[in-house]
N, C-alpha and C positions, 0 to 999 in steps of 0.2 A: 852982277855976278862977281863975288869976290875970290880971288884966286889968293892960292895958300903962297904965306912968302919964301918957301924952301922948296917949292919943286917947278920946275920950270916945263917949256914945252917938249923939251925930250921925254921927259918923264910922264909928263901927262897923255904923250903920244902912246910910252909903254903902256903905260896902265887902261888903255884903251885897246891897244893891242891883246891886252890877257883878255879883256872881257869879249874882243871879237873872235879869240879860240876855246872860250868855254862850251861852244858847241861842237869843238872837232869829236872828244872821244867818242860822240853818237852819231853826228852828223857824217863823218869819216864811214862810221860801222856800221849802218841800219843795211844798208843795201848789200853788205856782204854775210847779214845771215843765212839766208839759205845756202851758201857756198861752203858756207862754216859750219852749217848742220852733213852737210855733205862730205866736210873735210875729215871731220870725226864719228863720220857714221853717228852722229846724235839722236835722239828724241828731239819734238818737238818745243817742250817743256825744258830739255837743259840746254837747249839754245837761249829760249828763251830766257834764263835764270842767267846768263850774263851780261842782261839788262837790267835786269832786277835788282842782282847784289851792286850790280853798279849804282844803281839809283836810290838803293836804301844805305850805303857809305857815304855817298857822297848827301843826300839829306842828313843823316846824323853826326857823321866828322866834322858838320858845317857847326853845331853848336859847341864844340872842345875848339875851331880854330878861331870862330868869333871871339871868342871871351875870351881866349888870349891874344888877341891882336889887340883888344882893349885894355889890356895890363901890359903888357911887353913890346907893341905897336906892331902896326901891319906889315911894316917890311918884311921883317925875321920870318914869320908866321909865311906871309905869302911866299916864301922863297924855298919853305920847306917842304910847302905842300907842293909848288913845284916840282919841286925833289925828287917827291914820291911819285909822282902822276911820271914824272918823263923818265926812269928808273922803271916802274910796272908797265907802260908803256914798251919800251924796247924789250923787256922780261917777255912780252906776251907772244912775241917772235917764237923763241923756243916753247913753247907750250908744246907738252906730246899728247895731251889727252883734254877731254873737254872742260874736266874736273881742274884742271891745271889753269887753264882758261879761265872759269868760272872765278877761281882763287886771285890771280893777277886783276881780273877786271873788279873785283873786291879794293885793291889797293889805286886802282887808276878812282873809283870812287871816291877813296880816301884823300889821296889830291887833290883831285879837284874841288872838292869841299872849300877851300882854302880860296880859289877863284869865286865861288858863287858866294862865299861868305862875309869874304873881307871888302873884294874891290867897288861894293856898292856903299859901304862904310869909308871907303879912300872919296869916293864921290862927294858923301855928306861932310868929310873933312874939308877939303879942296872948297865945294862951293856953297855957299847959305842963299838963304829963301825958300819955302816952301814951292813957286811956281815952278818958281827957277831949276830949282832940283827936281822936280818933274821933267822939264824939260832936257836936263842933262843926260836923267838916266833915259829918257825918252830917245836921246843921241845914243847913248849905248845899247839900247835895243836896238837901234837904226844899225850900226854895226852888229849887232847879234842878226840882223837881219840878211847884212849881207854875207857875215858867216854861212850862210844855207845857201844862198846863191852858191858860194865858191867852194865849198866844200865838199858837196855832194855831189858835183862836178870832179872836184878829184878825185876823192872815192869811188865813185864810176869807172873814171880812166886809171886809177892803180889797181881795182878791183878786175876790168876788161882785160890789160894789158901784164901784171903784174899774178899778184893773189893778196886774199886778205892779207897776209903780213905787211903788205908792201904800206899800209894803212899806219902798223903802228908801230912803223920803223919812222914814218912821215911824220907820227904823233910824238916821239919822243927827240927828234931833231926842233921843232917847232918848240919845246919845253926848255929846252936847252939852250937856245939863243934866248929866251925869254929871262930865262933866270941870271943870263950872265948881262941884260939890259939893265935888270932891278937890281944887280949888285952896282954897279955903275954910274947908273942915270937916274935911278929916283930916292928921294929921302925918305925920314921918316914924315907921315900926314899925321900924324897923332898928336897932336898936340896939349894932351888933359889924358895921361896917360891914368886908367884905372888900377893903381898901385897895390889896391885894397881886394882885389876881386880875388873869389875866390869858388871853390867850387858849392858851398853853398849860398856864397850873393850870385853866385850867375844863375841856380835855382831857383832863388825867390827873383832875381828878373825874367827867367820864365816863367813861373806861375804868375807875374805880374801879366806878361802878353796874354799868357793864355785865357787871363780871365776877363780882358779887354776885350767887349765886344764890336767898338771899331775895330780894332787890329785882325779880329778872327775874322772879319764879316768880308774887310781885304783879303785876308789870305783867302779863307775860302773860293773868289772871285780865280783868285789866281790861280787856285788849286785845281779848280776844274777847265782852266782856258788850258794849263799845261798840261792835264790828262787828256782832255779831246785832242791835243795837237799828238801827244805821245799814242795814241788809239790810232791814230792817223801816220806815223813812222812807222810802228810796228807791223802794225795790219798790211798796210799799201805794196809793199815791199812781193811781201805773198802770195796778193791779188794779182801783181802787177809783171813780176818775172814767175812766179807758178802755174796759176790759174791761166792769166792772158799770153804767157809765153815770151814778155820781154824781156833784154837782156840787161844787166845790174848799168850797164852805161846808158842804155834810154829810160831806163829807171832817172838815172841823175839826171840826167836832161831836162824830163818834166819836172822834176824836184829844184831844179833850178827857178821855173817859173815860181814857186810855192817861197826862195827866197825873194823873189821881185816883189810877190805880195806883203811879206813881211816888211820890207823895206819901204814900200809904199804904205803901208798902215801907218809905222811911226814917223813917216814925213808929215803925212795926214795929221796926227795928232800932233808932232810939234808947232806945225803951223797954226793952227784952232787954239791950242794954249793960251794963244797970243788974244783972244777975246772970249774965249768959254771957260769956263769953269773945268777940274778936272774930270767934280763927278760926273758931270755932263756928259763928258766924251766918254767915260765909264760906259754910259746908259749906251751910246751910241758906238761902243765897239762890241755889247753884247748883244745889240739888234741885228749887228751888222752878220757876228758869229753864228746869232739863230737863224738867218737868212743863207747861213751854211748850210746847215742841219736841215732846215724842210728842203732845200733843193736837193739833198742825197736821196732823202727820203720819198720825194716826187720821184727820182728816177727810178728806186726800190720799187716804188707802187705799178709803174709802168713796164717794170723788166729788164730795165736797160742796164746791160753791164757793161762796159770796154772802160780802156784806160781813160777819159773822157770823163765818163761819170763818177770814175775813181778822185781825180785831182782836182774837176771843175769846185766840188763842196770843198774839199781841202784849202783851194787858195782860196775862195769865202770865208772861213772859218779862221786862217791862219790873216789874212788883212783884219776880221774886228780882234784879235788875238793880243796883236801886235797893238792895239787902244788900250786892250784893258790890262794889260801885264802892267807897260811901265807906270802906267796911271796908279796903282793900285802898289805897287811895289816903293814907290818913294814914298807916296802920302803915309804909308805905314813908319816905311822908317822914320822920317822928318819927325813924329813924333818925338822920338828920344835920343837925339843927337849925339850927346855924352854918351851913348852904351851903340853907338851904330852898328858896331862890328856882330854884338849879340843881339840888337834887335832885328838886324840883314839876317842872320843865321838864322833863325826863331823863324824868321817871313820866309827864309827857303826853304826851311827843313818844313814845314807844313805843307807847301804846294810839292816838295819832292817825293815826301813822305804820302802826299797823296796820288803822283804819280806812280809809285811802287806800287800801292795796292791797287791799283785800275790794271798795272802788268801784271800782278798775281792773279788776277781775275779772269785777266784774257788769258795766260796763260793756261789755264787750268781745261781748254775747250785744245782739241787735240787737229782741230782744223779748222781753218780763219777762213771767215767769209763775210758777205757785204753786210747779209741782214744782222752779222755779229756787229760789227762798225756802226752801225745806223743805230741799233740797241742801246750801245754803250756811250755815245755821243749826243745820245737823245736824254738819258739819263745826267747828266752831268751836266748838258744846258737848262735840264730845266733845273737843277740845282742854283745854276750860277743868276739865273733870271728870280727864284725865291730871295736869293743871297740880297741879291741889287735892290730887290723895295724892299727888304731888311734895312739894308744900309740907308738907305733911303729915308726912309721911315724915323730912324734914329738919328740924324744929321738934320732934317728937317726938311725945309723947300729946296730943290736945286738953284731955286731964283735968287734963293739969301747967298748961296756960296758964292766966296772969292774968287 
């Protein structure tokens, strides 16, 4: 593993740090929806839409900060988007109306674009090897993993103890130390800066991804592990403190377990790294995800409703999750080193771009229920199981791969 000669272990501590709070502004929020539909006398539908706009800014800002983090370098770019994320953040405090809301979590998207786009490009700077960089982001997933442990855990107890504000007064102090660590402690990773880019060469390198059928056949994979885990935030939340009557902190509770399994998934796979192939453990986090799916759907068939039957699928489904993401996420970028920044952006805006339309979807049902979850979850693994002997098929034997 070769380390970059300009940025040392504080630095690469931060930059680990941003990538372990790119799940606050959801993870923090999911379990204060219904509070928040309640705070603004809402619809069901404009609660929801401050998930939405969030997830379709933050998928499309990711291709305006990628491809200028490859002309101008990532520092400047990540520090901006910063910026904005901890800035809308504290803005959201004042909100008086839901609409007002809707518009701020518009701009915390915007932000964070900037996290999801860039620091997996800081990654491919920093370390070379294709396994290797597997295994690296396979470590930031690990900490994206334990973001769900700790987060939803706070959000519970500021949620319990506090009210939702207390969430994104927490989200814009966490931005703010962040931003004054990367003025500080880290340099610039760019090293082959793209001087020349422009907004029609960052065009033609998306129409170059998009018509790469390895790189779709990735994203695809990924696109639907992040819709069934996001069908599974949204939904649960409803089932969980609505329906069954718990409160938003034993909500967190069990959603704590769901970060244990995440974090257990990509231990799991960084250990195996070490004698299997990637695609391999591909195949083996989406058997492990469809072994989610029929056990929901077993309990669907049988009746059984309680929190229990709600989370047990959930952390099956979120442990093979946590395989196929980082797997499928570096093998894409590794391809194009030189443009990392826009080809990271390109591979998020697809799986976020398709996590938005799976919330447009559910959104549009005016009351959330199991056999809606089972439906929607059912639909999108069998996608990612066509996707895999796709990819499959095209790559050739698993036995030949590296």
């Amino acid at each position: 593993m070769r380390k970059s000669r300009t940025i040392g272990v504080i630095g690469i501590c931060i930059i680990f740090m941003i990538i372990f709070i790119r799940s606050l502004p959801e993870a923090l929020y999911f379990q204060s929806l219904p509070f928040i539909q309640g705070y603004f006398h809402a619809r069901l539908e404009q609660t929801q839409l401050t998930v939405i706009v969030f997830c379709l800014l933050l998928a499309f800002s990711q291709l305006v900060f990628g491809s200028l983090s490859d002309k101008y370098g990532r520092k400047i770019i990540l520090i901006i988007g910063l910026a904005i994320l901890t800035v809308s953040s504290i803005l959201c405090v004042y909100a008086e109306s839901i609409t007002q809301l809707i518009i701020l979590r518009a701009f915390q998207g915007i932000g964070s674009g900037a996290e999801f786009g860039i620091v997996s490009a800081i990654l491919i700077d920093v370390f070379k090897d294709e396994k290797r960089t597997v295994a690296v982001v396979s470590f930031a997933e690990l900490l994206y993993g334990m973001s769900l442990i700790v987060f939803p855990f706070i959000g519970g107890y500021l949620q319990a103890n506090f009210n939702w504000k207390a969430n994104f007064i927490f989200m814009g102090g966490v931005g703010l130390v962040l931003i004054i660590g990367l003025m500080f402690f880290v340099p610039e990773t760019n090293s082959s800066l793209q001087t020349n880019m422009s907004l029609k060469k960052s065009c033609i390198y998306y129409l170059r991804f998009s018509t790469d059928k390895r790189h779709l056949s990735l994203a695809s994979m990924a696109t639907m592990c992040v819709g069934t885990l996001v069908c599974f935030n949204v939904i649960n939340p409803f089932l969980v403190e609505k329906q069954l009557g718990y409160s938003a902190l034993i909500y967190g509770r069990y959603l704590l377990v769901n970060g244990i399994m995440c974090t257990l998934g990509v231990v799991f796979n960084i250990f195996l790294l070490k004698r299997y192939s990637h695609v391999l453990l591909t195949g083996v986090g989406i058997l492990i995800a469809t072994i989610g799916v029929c056990t929901l759907l077993l309990f669907v068939i049988l009746g059984y409703f309680n929190i229990y039957t709600v989370f047990i699928p959930m952390y099956i489904t979120t442990f093979g999750a946590a395989i196929v993401l980082p797997n499928s996420m570096a093998s894409a970028i590794y391809k194009y080193p030189e443009i990392a920044g826009t080809c990271g952006s390109h591979m998020s805006l697809l799986y976020l771009l398709g996590a938005s339309v799976v919330l447009a979807i559910i959104s549009l049902f005016h009351s959330y229920s199991i056999v809606l979850l089972l439906t929607t979850i059912m639909i999108m693994n069998f996608i990612i199981l066509i996707t895999y002997f796709v990819y499959i098929r095209d790559k050739g034997n698993i036995s030949s791969q590296s």
